[in-house]
C-alpha positions in Angstrom: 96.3 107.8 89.7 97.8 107.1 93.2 99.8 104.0 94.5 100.0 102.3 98.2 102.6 100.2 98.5 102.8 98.0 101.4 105.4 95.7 102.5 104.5 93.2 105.1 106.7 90.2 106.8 104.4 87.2 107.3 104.7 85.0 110.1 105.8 81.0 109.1 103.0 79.1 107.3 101.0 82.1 106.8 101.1 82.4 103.2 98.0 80.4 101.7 96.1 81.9 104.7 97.2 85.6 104.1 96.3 84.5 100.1 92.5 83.4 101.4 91.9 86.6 104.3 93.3 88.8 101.1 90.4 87.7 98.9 87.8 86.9 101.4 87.7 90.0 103.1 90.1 92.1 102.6 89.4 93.0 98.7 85.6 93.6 99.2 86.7 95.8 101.5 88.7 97.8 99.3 86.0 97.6 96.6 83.8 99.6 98.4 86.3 102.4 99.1 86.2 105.7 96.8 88.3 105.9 94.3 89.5 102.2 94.9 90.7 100.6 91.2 92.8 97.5 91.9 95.3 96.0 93.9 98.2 93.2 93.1 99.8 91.5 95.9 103.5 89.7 95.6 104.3 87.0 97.8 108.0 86.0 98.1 109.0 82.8 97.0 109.2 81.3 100.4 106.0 83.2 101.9 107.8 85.2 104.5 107.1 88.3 102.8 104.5 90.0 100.8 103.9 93.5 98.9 100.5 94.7 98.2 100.1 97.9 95.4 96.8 99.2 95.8 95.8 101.3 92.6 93.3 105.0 93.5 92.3 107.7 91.3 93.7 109.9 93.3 96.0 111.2 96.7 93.0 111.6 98.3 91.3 109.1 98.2 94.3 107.1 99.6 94.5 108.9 101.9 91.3 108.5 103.2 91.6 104.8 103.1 94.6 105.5 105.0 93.1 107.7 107.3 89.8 105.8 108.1 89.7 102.1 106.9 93.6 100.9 106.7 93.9 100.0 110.7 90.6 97.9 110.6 92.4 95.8 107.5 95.3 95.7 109.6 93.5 94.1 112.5 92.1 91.0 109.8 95.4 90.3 109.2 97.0 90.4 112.3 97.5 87.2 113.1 99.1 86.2 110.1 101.9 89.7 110.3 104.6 90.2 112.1 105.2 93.6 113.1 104.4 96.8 111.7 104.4 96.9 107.6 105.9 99.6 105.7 104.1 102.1 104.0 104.9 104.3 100.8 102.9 106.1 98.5 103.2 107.3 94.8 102.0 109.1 91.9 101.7 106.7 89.0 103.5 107.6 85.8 103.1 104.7 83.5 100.8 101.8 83.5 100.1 98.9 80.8 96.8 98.2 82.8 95.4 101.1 83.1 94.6 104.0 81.2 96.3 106.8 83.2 96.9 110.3 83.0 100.3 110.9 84.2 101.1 115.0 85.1 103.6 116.3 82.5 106.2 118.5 84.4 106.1 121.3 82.0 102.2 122.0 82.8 99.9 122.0 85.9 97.1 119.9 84.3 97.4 115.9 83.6 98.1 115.1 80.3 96.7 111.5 79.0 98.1 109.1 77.2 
């Protein structure tokens, strides 16, 4: 499994409608990418920042949201951030959610647990 990470700063008063564009249209969206299994989005306590993890089955199918689908996401919330969010990626190791197969070092294949 594959993690996004993507920190944005949100202009002032934003936050309940960055909350709404979120669920109204960004999250069908994402549903309808490959490989897409869930995201979780944190909102500081005084909704001037937010982080959204998006969960994938894999690298590439990240990076294919990345590649053909993040900008137009971008562009619905655009009025609502300021400036250019931060993005990092990750291999998941451990989830309580999710059932994942994390890679143990010592072999090539994934190893479940």
């Amino acid at each position: 499994m594959y993690a996004r990470n993507v920190t944005l700063q949100l202009k002032a008063n934003t936050a309940a409608e960055f909350t709404r564009t979120l669920e109204n249209d960004v999250l069908p969206i994402l549903r309808k990418q490959t490989g897409f299994k869930d995201e979780i989005t944190f909102l500081t306590p005084a909704g001037t920042e937010a982080v959204a993890i998006s969960l994938w089955e894999n690298k590439e199918n990240a990076e294919a949201y990345g590649r053909d689908t993040y900008a137009g996401v971008l562009r619905t919330l655009e009025r609502m951030v300021e400036g250019t969010p931060e993005v990092e990626s990750y291999e998941v190791s451990n989830s309580t959610f999710h059932k994942i197969a994390s890679r143990n070092p010592n072999q090539s294949q994934p190893v479940a647990r």
